[in-house]
C-alpha positions as CSV (number, residue, x, y, z in Angstrom):
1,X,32.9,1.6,-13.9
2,X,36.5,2.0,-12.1
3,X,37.9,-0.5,-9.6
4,X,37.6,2.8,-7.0
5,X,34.1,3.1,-7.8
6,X,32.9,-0.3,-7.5
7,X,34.3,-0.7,-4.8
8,X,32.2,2.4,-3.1
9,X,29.3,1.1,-4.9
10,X,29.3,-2.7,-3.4
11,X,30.0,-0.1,0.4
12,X,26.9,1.6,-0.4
13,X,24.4,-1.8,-0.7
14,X,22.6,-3.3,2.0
15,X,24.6,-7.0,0.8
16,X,22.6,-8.8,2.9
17,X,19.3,-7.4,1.1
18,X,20.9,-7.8,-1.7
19,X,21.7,-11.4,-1.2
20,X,18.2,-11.9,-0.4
21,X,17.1,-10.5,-3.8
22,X,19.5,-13.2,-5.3
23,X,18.8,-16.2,-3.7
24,X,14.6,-15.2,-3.9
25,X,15.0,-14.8,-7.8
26,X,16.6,-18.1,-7.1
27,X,14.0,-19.9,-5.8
28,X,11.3,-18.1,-7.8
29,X,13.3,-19.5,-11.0
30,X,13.3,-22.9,-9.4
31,X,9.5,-23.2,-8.4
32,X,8.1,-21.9,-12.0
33,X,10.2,-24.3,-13.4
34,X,8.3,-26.9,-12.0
35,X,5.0,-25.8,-14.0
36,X,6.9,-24.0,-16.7
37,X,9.0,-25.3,-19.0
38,X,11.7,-22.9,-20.7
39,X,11.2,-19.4,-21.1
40,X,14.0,-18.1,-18.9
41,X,14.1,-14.8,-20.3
42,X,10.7,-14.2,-20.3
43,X,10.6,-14.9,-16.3
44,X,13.2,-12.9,-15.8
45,X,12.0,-9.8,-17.6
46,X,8.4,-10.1,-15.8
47,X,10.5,-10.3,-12.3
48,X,12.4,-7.5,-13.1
49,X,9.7,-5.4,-13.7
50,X,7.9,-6.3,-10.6
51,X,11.1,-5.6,-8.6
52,X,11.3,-2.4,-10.6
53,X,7.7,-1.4,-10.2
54,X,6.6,-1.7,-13.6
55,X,4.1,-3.5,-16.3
56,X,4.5,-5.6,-19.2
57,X,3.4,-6.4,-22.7
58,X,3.5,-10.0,-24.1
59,X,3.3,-11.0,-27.0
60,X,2.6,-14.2,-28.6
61,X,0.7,-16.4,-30.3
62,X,-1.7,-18.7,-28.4
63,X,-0.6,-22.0,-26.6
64,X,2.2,-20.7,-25.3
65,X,1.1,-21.0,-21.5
66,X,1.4,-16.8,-21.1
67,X,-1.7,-16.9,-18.7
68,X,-0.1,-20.2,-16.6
69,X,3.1,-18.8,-16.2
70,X,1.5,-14.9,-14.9
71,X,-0.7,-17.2,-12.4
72,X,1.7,-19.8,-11.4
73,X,4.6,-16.5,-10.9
74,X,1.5,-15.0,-8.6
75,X,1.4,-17.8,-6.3
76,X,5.5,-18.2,-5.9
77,X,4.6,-14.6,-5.0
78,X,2.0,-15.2,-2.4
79,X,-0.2,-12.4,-4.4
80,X,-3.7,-12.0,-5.4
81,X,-4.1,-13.0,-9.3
82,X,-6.8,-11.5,-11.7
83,X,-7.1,-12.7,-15.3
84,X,-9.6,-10.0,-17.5
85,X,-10.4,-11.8,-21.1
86,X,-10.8,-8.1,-22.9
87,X,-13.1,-7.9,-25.4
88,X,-15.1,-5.3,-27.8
89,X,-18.1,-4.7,-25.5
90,X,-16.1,-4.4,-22.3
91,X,-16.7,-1.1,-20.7
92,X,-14.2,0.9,-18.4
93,X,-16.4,-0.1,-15.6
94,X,-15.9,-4.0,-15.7
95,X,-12.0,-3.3,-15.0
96,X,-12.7,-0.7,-12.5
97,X,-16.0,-1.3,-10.5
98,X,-18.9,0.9,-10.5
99,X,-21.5,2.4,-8.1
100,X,-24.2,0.8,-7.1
101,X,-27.5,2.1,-5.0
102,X,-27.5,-0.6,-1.6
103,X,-30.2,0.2,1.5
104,X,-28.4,1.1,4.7
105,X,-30.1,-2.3,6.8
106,X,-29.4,-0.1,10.1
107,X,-30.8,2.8,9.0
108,X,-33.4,1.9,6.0
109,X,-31.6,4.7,4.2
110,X,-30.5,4.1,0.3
111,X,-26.6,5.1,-0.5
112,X,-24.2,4.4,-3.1
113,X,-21.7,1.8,-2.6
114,X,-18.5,0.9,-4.4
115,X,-17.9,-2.4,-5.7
116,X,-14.5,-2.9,-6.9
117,X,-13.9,-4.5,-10.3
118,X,-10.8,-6.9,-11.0
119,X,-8.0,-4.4,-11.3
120,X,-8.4,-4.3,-7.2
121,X,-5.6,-7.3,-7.8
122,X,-2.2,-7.9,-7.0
123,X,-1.3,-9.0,-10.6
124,X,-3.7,-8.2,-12.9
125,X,-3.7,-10.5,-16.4
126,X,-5.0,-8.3,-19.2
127,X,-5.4,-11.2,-21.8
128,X,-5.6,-9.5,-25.3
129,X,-5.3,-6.1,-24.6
130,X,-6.3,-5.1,-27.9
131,X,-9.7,-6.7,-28.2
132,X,-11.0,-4.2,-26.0
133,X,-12.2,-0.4,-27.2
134,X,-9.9,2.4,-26.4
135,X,-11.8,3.7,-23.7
136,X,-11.5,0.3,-21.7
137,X,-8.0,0.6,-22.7
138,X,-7.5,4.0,-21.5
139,X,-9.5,3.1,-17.8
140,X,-7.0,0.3,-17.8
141,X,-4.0,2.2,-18.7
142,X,-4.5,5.4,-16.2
143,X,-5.1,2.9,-13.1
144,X,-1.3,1.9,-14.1
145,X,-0.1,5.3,-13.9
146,X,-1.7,7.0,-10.9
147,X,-2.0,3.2,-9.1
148,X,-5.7,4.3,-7.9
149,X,-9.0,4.8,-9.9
150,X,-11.9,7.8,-9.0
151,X,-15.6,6.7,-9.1
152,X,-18.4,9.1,-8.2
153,X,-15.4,11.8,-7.3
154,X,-14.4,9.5,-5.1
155,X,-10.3,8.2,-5.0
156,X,-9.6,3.9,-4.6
157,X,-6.2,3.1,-4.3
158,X,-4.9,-0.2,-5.5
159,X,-3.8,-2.5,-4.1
160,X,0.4,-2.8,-3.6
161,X,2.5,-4.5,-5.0
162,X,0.6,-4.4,-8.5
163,X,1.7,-5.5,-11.6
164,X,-0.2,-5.6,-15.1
165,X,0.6,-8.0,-17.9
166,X,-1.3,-7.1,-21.0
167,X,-1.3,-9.9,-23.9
168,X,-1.7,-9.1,-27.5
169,X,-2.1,-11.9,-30.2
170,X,0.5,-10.9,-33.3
171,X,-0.8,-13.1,-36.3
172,X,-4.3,-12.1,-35.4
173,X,-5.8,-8.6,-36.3
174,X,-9.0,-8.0,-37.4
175,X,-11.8,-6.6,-35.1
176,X,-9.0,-5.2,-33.0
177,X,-8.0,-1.8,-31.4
178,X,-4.1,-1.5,-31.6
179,X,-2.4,0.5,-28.5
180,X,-1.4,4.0,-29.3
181,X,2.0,4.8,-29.2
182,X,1.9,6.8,-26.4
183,X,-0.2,4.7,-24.6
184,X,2.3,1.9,-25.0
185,X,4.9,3.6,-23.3
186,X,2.7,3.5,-19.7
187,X,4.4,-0.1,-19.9
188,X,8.2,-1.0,-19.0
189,X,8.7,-3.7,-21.4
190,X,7.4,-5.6,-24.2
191,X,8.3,-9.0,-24.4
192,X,8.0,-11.4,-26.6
193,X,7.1,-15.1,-26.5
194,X,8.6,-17.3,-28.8
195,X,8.1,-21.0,-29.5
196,X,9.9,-23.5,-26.9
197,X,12.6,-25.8,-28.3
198,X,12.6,-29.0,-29.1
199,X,13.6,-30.6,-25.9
200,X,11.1,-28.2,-24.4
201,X,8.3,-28.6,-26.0
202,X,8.9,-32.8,-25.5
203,X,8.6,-32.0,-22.1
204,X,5.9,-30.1,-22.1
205,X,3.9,-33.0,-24.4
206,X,5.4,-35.3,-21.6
207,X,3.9,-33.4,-18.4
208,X,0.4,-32.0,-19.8
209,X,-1.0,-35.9,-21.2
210,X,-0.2,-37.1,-17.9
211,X,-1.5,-37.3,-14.5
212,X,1.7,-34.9,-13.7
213,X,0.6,-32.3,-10.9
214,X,3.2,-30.1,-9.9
215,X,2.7,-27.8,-6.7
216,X,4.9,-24.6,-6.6
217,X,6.2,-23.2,-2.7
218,X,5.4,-19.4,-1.7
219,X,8.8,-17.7,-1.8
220,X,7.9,-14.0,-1.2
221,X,5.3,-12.5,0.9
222,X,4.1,-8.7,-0.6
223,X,5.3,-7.4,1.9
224,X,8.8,-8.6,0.9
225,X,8.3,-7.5,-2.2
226,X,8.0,-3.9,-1.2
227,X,10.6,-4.1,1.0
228,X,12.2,-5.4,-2.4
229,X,11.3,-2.2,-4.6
230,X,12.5,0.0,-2.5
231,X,16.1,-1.6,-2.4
232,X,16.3,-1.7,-6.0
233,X,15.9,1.8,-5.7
234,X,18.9,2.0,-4.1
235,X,21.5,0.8,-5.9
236,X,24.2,3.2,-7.2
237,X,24.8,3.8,-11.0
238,X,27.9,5.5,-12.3
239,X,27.5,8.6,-14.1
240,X,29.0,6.5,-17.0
241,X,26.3,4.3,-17.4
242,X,23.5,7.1,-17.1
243,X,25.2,9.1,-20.3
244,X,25.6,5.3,-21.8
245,X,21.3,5.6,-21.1
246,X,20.9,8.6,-22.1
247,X,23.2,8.1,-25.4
248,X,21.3,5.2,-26.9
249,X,17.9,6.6,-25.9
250,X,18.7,10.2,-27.5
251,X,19.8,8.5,-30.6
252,X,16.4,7.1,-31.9
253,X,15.3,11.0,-32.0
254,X,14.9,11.9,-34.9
255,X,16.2,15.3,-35.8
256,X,18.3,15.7,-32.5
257,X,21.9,16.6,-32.6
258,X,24.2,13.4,-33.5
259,X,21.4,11.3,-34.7
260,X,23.1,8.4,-36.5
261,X,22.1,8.8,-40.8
262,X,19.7,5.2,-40.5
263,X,17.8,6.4,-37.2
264,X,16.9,9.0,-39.5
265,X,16.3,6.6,-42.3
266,X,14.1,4.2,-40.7
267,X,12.3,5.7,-38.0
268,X,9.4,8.0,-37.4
269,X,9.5,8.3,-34.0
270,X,11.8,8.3,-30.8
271,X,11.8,6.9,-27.1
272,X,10.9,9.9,-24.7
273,X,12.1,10.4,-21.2
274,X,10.4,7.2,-19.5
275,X,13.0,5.0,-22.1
276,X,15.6,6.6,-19.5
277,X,14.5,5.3,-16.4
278,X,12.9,2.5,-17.6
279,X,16.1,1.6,-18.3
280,X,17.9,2.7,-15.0
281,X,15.6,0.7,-13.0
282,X,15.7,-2.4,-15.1
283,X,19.4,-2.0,-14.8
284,X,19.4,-1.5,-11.1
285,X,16.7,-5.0,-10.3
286,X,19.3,-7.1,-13.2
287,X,22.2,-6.5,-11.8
288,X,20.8,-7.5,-8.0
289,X,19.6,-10.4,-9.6
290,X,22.7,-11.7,-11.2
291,X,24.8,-10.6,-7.9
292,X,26.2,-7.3,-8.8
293,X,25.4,-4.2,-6.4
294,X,25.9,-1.8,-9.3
295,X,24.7,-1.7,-12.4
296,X,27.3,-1.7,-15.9
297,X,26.5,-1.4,-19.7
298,X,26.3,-5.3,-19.7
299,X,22.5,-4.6,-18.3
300,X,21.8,-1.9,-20.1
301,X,22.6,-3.9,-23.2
302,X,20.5,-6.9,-22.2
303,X,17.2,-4.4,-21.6
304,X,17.5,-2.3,-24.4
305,X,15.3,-4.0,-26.5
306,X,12.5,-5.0,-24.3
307,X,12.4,-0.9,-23.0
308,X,12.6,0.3,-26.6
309,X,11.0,-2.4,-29.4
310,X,7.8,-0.2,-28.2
311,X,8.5,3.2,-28.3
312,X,10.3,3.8,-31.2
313,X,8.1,4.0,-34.9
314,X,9.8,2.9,-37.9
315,X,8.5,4.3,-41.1
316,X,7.7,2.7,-44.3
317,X,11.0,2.5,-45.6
318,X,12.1,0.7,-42.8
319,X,9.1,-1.6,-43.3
320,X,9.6,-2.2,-46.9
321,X,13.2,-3.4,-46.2
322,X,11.7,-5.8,-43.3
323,X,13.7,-3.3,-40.4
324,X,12.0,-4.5,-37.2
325,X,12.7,-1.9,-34.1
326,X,14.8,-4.7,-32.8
327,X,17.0,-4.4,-36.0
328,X,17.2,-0.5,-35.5
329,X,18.2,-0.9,-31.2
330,X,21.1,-3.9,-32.2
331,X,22.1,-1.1,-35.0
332,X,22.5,2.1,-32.5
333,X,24.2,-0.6,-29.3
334,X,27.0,-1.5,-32.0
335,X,27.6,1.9,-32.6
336,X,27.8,3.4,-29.5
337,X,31.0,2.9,-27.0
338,X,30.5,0.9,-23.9
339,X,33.8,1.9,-22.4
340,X,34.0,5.7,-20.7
341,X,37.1,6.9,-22.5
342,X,35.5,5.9,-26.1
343,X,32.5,7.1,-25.4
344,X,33.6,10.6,-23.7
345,X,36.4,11.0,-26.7
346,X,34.0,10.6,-29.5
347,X,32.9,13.9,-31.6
348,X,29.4,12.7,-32.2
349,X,28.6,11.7,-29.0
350,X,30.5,15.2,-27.7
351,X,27.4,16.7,-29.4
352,X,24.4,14.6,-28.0
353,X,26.1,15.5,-24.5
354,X,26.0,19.3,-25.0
355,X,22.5,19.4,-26.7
């Protein structure tokens, strides 16, 4: 982005709403650190995603305090937390609610009432995602999209802010029910939780054989939060950065116009539209976070993987040579010009524009 436009950008932002984002992600960073030890990057992804009104996939193997960190994150939050354990004889209903026949004591008259399952949550903790049938999946997966759930003909909205985090065990897979594709896309990111390092994990061996309680302060109220989304919203991307999107996300479609020759190689399948502004509003909630009232390539670079890992299929090939969808993003960001002029000037990407 040019001096010129920056400077209309940082015009354009509320500052002082924008200072609150910081110091808030601040704080928040401060109080999970008291319960959680490490895992910086995985905090900051899950916060982004609230901010950016979206859901997440974690994945790692147990013992890695996924479901302490999504509850102690809730209560920095002041928001209602719901942990679901999923498993192969859950039906939609459990997640949703149901009808149930209840006498009218005023009346004497019998009538349906709706009693609402545990996705009526602010955060919502889907603990093995993939334990669960596909129809308990898809119940799960449509209350993300439309925010709401129909019983009996009948429309519930959820309630707001609302956030799903959906755990899947990677070393583990027999008697499971893998996501579709294209139900994996309903979420913003997939993240993954590695093992803490050395110092780390002494600490945590230190604070969890002890008498060590640690108490964490509200930060944000949901009504903040809101407030929160809706500035995010707001903040101004250059047309540079959206072709810099829509470049790397156009590039892991197979058979498109200026498709690198290893995209074509190693994958089966692309990243659709939602890779786009998955992307944007990541973008848009990093750069408040880290003080910037405009988003550059710099965030788009540091969410590309998280937004992508998911929606893109490598084939066997790629398999057989140990390509991970990770490999295959790094590939197409180091081929792909960050700075306007290189990016505008170059013949291959002259054709992705015009398709």
């Amino acid at each position: 982005m040019s001096e010129s436009a920056t400077e209309a950008a940082e015009m354009d932002v509320d500052l002082e709403a924008a200072r609150h984002l910081q110091d808030a992600y601040n704080n928040l960073r401060k109080q999970v650190g008291r319960v959680i030890v490490g895992q910086d990057e995985v905090i900051e992804l899950l916060l982004i995603s609230l901010f950016s009104r979206g859901h997440c996939i974690l994945e790692g193997v147990p013992g890695l305090a996924k479901t302490l960190m999504v509850s102690t994150l809730a209560r920095c939050l002041s928001l209602e937390f719901t942990r679901v354990q999923f498993t192969p004889d859950m039906m939609p209903a459990d997640i949703t609610g149901t009808e149930v026949i209840a006498e009218n004591k005023a009346t004497g008259d019998r009538e349906f009432r709706f009693l609402r399952g545990p996705i009526f949550s602010n955060v919502i903790l889907a603990d093995e995602i993939n334990r669960t049938p596909p129809k308990t999946q898809a119940a799960l997966l449509e209350a993300m999209q439309e925010r709401q759930v129909t019983i009996g003909g009948k429309r519930h909205a959820l309630d707001n802010p609302f956030l799903v985090l959906a755990t899947q065990n990677p070393i583990e897979q027999e008697g499971t029910y893998p996501l579709p594709e294209a139900q994996q896309d309903r979420f913003m990111f997939k993240v993954f939780v590695s093992y803490p390092s050395f110092d780390e994990e002494f600490s945590v061996a230190r604070r969890t054989t002890s008498t060590e309680h640690s108490e964490v302060d509200r930060v944000l109220s949901g009504e903040e939060i809101i407030k929160l989304q809706d500035f995010v919203r707001q903040v101004p991307i250059s047309d540079h950065v959206v072709r810099y999107v829509l470049s790397i996300v156009r590039q892991t479609r197979i058979g498109e116009v200026g498709v690198p020759e290893f995209v074509t190689e190693w994958l089966s399948w692309g990243a659709g539209p939602r890779a786009v502004q998955y992307l944007i509003l990541g973008g848009k909630a990093r750069a408040l976070l880290h003080g910037r009232s405009f988003v550059s390539t710099e965030d788009i670079q540091a969410l590309a993987r998280p937004v992508l890992r998911h929606r893109i299929v490598t084939n066997f090939s790629a398999q057989s040579e140990g390509i991970t969808p990770d490999k295959v993003v790094e590939r197409i960001l180091e081929e792909t010009p960050d700075n306007e002029g290189a990016l505008n000037n170059d013949p291959r990407f002259a054709q992705i524009f015009k398709a």
